[in-house]
DRENDO-1510 file (C-alpha; in Angstrom, 1 decimal, always signed):
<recs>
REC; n; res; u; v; w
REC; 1; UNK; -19.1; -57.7; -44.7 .
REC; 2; UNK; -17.1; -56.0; -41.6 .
REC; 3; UNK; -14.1; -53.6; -42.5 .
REC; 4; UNK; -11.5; -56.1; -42.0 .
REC; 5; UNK; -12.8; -58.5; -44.0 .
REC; 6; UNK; -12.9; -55.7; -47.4 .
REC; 7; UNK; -9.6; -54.8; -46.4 .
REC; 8; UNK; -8.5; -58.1; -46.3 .
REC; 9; UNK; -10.4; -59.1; -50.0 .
REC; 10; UNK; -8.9; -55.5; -51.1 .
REC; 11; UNK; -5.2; -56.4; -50.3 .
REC; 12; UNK; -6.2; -59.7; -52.4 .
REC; 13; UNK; -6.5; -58.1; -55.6 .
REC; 14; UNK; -4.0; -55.7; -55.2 .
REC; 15; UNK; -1.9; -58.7; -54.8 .
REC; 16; UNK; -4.0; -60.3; -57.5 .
REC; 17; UNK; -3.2; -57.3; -59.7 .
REC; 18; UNK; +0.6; -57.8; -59.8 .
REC; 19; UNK; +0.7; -61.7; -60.0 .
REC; 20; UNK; +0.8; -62.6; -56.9 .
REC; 21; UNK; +1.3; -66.5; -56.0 .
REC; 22; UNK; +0.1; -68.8; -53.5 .
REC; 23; UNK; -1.9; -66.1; -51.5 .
REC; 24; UNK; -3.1; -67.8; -48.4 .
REC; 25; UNK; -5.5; -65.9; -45.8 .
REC; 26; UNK; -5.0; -66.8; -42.0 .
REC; 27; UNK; -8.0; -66.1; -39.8 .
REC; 28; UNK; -7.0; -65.7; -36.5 .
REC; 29; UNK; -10.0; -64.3; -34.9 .
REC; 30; UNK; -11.0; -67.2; -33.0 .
REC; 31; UNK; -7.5; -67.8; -31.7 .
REC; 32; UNK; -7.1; -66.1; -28.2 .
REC; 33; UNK; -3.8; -63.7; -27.4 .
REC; 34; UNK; -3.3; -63.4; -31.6 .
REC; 35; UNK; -1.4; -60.5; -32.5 .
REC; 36; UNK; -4.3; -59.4; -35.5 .
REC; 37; UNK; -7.1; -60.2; -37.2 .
REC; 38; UNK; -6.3; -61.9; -40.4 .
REC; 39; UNK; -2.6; -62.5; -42.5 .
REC; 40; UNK; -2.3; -62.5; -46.1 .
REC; 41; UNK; +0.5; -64.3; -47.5 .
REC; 42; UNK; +1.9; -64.0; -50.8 .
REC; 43; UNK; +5.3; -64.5; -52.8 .
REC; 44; UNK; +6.5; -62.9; -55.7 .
REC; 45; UNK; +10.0; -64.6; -58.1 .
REC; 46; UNK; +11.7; -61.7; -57.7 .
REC; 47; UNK; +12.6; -58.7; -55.0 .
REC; 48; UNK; +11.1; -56.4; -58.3 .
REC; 49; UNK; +8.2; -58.4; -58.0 .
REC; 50; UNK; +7.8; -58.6; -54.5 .
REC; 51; UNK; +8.2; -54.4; -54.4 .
REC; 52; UNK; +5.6; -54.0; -56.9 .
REC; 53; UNK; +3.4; -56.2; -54.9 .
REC; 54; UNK; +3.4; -54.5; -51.5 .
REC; 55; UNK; +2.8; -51.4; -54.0 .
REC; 56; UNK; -0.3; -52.1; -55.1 .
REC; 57; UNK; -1.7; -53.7; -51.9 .
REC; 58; UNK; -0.6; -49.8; -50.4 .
REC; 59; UNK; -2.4; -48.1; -53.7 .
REC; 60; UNK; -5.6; -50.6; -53.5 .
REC; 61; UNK; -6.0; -50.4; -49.6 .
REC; 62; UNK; -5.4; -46.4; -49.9 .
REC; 63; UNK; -7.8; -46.2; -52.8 .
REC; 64; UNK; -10.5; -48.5; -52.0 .
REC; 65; UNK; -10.6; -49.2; -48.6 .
REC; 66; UNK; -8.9; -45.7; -47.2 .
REC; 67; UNK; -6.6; -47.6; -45.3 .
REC; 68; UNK; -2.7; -46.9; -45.0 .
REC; 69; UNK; -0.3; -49.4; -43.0 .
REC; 70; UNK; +0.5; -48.5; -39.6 .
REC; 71; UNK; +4.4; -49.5; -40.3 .
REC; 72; UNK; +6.0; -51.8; -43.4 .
REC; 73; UNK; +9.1; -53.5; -42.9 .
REC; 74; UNK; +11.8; -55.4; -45.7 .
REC; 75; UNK; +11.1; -52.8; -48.6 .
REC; 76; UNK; +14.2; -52.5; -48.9 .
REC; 77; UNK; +15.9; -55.5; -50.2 .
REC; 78; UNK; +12.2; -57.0; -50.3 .
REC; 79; UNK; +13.3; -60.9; -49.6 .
REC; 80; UNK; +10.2; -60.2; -47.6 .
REC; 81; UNK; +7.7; -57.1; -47.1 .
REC; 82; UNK; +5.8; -57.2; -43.7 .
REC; 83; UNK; +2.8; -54.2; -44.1 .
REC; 84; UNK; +0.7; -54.2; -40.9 .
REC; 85; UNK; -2.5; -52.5; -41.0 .
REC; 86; UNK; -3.4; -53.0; -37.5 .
REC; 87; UNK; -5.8; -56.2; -37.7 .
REC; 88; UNK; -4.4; -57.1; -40.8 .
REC; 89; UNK; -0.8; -58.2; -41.6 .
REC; 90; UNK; +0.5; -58.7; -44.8 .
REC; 91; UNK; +3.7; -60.7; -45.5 .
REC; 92; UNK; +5.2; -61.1; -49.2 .
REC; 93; UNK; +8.0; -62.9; -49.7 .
REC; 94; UNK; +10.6; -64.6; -52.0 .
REC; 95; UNK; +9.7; -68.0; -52.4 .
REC; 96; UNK; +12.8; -69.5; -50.6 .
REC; 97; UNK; +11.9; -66.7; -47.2 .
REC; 98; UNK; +8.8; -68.2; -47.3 .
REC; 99; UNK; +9.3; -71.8; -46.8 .
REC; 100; UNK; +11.8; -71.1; -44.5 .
REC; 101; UNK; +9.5; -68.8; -42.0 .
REC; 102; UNK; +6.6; -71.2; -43.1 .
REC; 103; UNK; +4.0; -68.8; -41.3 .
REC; 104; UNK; +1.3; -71.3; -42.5 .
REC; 105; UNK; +2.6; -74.0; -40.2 .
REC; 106; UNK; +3.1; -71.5; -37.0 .
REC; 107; UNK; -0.5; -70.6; -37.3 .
REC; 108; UNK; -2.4; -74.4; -38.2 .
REC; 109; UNK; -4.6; -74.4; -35.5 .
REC; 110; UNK; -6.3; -71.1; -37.5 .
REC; 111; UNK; -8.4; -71.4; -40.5 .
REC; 112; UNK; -6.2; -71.4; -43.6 .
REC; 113; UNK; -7.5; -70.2; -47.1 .
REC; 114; UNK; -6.2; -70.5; -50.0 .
REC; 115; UNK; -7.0; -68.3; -53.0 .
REC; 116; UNK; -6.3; -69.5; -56.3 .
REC; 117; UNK; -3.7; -67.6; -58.7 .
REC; 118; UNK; -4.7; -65.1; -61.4 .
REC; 119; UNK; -3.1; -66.4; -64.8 .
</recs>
């Protein structure tokens, strides 16, 4: 496995760790002129939630894979925390910022995963 891709299953369960929802992976590596890599997309219910989340993908990706974002963005009010870690980007949102932005439907000509919730 190449270092994207453990950075990109790291920022999984730190998003894992905190409950986050409906991650999705978007692999844009086969998509000319993309602006990264790979986006994880996630949503926490609440801007508490959605704070803790982007906290623990920072504290996995520091701890595990030695990795610290280049720039984050929304902390905030954290309706939505963009953390880009060059060829990864991470977006975590409220659930009503993310159906409006729908970043899943910009980017359908990738290859979409979806990972299945943690209970």
């Amino acid at each position: 496995m190449d270092q994207t891709s453990e950075l990109v299953q790291t920022i999984i369960r730190g998003l894992q760790e905190k409950k986050g929802k409906n991650i999705v992976t978007v692999d844009l590596t086969r998509l000319s002129g993309a602006i990264c890599q790979y986006m994880v997309i996630s949503e926490g219910n609440t801007p508490t939630q959605v704070s803790a989340l982007s906290d623990s993908v920072w504290d996995f990706a520091r701890k595990e894979a030695h990795e610290k974002p280049l720039s984050i963005d929304g902390y905030q009010y954290a309706h939505w925390v963009g953390m880009d870690y060059g060829t990864v980007l991470v977006h975590i949102f409220l659930p009503e910022q993310r159906q409006f932005y729908n970043l899943e439907s910009l980017w359908a000509d990738s290859k979409i995963k979806q990972i299945p919730d943690i209970d």
